[in-house]
C-alpha positions in Angstrom: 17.9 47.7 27.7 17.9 44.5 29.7 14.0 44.4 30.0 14.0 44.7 26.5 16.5 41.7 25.7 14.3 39.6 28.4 11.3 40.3 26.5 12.3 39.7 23.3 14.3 35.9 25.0 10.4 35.1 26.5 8.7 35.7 23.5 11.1 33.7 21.1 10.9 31.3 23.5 7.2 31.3 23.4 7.6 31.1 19.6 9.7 27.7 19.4 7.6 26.1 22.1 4.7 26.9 20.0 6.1 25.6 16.8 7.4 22.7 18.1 3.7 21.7 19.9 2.1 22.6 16.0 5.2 20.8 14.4 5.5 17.4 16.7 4.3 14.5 14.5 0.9 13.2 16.5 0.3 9.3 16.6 -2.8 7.9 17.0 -5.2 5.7 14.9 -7.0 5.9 12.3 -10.1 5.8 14.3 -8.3 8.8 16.4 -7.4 11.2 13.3 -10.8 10.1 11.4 -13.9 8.8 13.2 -13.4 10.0 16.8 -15.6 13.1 15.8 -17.9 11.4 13.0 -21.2 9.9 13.7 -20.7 6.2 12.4 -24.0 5.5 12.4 -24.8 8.4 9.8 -22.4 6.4 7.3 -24.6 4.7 4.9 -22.1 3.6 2.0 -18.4 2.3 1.5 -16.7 2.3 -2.1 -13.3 0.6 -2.3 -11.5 1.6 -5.6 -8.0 -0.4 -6.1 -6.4 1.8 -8.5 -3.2 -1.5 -9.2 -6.4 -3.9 -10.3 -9.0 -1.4 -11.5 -11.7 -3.1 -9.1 -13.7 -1.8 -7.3 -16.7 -2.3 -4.8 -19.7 -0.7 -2.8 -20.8 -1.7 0.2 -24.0 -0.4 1.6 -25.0 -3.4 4.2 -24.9 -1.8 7.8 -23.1 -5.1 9.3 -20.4 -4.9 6.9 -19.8 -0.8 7.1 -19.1 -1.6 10.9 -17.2 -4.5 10.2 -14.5 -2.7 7.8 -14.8 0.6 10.2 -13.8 -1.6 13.1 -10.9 -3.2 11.2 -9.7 0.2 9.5 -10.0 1.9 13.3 -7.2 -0.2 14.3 -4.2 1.3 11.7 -1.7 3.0 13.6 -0.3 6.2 12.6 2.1 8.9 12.6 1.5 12.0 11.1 3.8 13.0 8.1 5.2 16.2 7.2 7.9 15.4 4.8 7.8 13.9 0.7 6.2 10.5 -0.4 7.5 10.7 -3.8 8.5 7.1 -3.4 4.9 5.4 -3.3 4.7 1.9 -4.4 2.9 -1.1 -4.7 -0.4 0.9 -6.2 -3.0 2.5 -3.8 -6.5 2.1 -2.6 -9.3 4.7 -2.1 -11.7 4.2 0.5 -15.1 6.6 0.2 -17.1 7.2 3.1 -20.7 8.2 1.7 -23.2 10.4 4.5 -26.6 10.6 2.7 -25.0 10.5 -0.3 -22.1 12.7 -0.7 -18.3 12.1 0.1 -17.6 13.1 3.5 -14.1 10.9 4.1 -12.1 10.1 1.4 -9.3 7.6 2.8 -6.3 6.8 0.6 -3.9 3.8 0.9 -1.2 4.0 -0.7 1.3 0.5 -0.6 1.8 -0.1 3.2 3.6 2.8 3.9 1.4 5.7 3.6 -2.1 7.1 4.2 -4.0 10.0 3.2 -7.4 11.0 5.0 -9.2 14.2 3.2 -12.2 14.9 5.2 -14.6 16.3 3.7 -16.7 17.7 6.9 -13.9 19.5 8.9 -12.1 20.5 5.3 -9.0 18.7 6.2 -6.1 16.8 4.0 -3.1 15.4 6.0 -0.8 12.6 5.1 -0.1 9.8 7.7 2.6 6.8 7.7 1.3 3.8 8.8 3.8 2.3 11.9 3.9 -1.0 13.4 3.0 -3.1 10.7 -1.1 -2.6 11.3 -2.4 -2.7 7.8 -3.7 -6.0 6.1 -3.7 -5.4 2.4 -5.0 -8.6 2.1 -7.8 -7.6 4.0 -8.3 -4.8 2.0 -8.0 -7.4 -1.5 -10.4 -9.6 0.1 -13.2 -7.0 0.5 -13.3 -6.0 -3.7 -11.9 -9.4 -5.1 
């Protein structure tokens, strides 16, 4: 009987440590979560879509694609678990185009939140941006 109550305390044990590790929030960049495992250089088009201004803009020059990769790599972020009913100030969706199909699909929305779907791995998580680290006026200066 005790064997079986040690047991059953190591494996529920196992079980918290295990959903706590899956569960922790990770914090990285967006160059972590995103482009640590894509191929830049395959990347051969960039379409900015402000969905507040209905503008928009595609960029195909290669200087420029690494220009706005390098200053998008540098968002900080914290992964996000709970609701973001409360979205404001209007959003902006970033498409990363790979011989001609969507393959990241980056969505800002206000300067709180971020959402990356990723087409290649078949991932969709929701990030909060920490520290302050997104220029929006960046961002408006590459469609204006």
């Amino acid at each position: 009987m005790k064997k079986n109550l040690s047991i059953s305390i190591f494996l529920i044990t196992v079980l918290m440590v295990c959903t706590s590790y899956y569960l922790y929030p990770r914090k990285g960049t967006l160059n972590n979560f995103l482009f640590s495992n894509y191929n830049k250089e395959n990347i051969e088009e960039i379409e900015i879509r402000s969905t507040s201004e209905g503008e928009d803009k595609t960029i195909k020059d290669n200087i420029e694609i690494n220009d706005i990769l390098f200053n998008l790599s540098k968002i900080k972020l914290i992964q996000h678990y709970g609701s973001i009913s409360n979205r404001t100030k209007g959003s902006y969706h970033i498409y990363i185009y790979d011989k001609n199909s969507i393959s990241a699909e980056v969505t800002i929305q206000g300067k709180e939140y971020i959402n990356i779907a990723n087409n290649i791995s078949d991932s969709n998580k929701e990030y909060r941006i920490i520290e302050n680290t997104l220029d929006l006026d960046y961002i408006n200066g590459l469609i204006s």
